[in-house]
Residue frames as qw, qx, qy, qz and C-alpha x, y, z in Angstrom:
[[0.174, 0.292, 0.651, 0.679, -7.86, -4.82, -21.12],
 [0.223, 0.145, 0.183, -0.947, -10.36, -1.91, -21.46],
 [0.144, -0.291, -0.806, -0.494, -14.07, -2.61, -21.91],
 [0.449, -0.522, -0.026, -0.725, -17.41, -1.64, -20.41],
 [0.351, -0.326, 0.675, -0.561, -18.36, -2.21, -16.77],
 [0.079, 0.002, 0.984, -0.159, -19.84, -5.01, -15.44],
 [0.141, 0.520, 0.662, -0.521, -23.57, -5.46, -15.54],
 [0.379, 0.550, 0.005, -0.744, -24.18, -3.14, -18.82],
 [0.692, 0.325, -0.144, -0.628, -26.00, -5.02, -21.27],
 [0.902, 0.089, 0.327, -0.268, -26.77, -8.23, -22.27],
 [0.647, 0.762, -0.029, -0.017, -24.37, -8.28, -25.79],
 [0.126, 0.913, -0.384, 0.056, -21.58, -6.78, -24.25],
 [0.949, -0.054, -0.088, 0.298, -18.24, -9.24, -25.03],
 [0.246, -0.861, 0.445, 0.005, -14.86, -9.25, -23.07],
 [0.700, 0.272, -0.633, 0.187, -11.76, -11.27, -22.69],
 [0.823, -0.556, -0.108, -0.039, -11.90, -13.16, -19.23],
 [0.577, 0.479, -0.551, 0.366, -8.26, -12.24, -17.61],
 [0.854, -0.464, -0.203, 0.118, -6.53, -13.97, -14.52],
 [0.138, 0.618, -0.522, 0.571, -3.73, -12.06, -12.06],
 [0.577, -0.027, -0.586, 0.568, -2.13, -13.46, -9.22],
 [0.332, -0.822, -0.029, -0.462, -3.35, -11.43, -5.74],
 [0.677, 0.078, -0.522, 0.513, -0.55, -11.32, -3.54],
 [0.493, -0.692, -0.319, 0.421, -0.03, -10.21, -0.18],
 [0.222, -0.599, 0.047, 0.768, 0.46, -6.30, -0.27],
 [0.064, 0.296, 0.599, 0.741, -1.32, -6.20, -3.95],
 [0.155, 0.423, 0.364, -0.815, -4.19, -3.28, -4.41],
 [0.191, 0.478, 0.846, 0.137, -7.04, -2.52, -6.14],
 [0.185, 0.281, 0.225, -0.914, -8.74, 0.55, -7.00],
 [0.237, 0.422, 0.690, 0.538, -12.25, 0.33, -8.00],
 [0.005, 0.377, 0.046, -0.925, -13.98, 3.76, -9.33],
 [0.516, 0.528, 0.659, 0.140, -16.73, 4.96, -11.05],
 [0.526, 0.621, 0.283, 0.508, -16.61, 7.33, -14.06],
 [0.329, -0.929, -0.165, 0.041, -16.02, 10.16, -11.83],
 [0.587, -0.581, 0.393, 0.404, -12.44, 9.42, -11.91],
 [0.658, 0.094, 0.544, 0.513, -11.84, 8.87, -15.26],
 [0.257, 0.706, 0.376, 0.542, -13.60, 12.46, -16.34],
 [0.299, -0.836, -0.231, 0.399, -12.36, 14.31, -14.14],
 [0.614, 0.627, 0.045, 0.477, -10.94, 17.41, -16.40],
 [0.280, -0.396, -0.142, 0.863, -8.65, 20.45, -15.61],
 [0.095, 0.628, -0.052, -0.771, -9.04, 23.96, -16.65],
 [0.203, 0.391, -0.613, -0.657, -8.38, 22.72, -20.55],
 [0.855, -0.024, 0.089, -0.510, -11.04, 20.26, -20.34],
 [0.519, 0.470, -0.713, 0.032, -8.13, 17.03, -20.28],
 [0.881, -0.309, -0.317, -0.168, -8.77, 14.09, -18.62],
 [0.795, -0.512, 0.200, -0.256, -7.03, 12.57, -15.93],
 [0.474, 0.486, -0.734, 0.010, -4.19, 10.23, -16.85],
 [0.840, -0.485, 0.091, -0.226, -5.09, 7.48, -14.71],
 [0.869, 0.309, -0.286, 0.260, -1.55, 6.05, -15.27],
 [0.203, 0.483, -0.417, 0.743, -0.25, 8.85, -12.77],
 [0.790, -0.431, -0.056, -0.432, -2.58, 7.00, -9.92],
 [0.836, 0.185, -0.511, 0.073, 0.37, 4.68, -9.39],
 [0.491, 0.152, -0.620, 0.593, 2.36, 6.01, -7.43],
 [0.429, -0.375, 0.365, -0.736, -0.48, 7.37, -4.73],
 [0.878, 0.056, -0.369, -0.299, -1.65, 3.91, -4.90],
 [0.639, 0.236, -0.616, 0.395, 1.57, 2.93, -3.50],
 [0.010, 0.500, -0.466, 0.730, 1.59, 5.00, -0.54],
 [0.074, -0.114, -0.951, 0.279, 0.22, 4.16, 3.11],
 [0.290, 0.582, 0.416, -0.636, -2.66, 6.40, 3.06],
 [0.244, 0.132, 0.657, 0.701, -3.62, 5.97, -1.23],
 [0.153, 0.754, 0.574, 0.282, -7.12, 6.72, -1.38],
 [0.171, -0.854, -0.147, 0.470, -5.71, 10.12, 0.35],
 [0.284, -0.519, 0.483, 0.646, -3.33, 10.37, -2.27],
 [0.216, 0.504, 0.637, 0.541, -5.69, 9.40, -5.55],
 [0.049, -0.899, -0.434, -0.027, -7.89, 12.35, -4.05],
 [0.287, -0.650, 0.228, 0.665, -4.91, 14.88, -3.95],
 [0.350, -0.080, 0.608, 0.708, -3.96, 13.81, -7.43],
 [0.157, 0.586, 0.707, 0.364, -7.36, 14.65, -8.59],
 [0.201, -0.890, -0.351, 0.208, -7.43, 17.67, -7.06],
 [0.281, -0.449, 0.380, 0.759, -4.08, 18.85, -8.48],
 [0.335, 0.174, 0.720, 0.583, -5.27, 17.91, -11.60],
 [0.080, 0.703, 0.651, 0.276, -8.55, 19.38, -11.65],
 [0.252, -0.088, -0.273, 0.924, -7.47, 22.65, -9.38],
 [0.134, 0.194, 0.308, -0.922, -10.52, 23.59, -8.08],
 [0.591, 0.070, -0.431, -0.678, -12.63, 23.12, -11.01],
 [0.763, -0.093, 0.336, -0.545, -16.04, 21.36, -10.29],
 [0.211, -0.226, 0.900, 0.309, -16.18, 17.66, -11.17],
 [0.395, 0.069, -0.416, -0.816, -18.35, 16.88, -13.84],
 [0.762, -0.182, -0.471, -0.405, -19.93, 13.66, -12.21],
 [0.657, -0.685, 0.230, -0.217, -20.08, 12.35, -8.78],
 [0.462, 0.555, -0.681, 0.122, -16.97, 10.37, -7.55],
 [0.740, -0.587, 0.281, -0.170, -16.76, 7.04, -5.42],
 [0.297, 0.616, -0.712, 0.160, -13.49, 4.81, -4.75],
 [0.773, -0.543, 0.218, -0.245, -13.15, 1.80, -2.98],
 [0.145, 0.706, -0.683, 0.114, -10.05, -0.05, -2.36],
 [0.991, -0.110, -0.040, -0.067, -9.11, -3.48, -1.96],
 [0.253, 0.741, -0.622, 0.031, -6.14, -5.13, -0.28],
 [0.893, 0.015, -0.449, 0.009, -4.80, -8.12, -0.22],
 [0.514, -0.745, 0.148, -0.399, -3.73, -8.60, 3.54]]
């Protein structure tokens, strides 16, 4: 479910959900950098097309390709970090 990061105010309510972390399951976490990153027409990202680099054996090389197709060239508008988690 979508809501605000962790850690940002006091107010803010979610809905506590539980998944299953299996062996060969991933993670990406990211901070806004990814989600605004725009092209030329000023159009977000589709994080939904992260899947399949995600899959691959090298992903975080592949999320950073995709974001670079996407954005072709064009500066990002806020800094970008990534860190990955796998279940081993």
């Amino acid at each position: 479910p979508h809501g605000l990061p962790l850690g940002t105010g006091l107010f803010a309510s979610f809905t506590a959900t539980e998944v299953h972390w299996e062996p060969g399951d991933r993670i990406l976490l990211y901070t806004d950098g990814l989600s605004e990153a725009r092209d030329a027409r000023g159009e977000f990202l589709d994080l939904s097309t992260l899947a399949n680099p995600l899959s691959e054996p090298q992903p975080l090389d592949g999320v950073l390709a995709a974001v670079r197709r996407h954005t072709r060239g064009n500066a990002l508008g806020d800094d970008l970090a990534l860190v990955l988690l796998e279940h081993a």
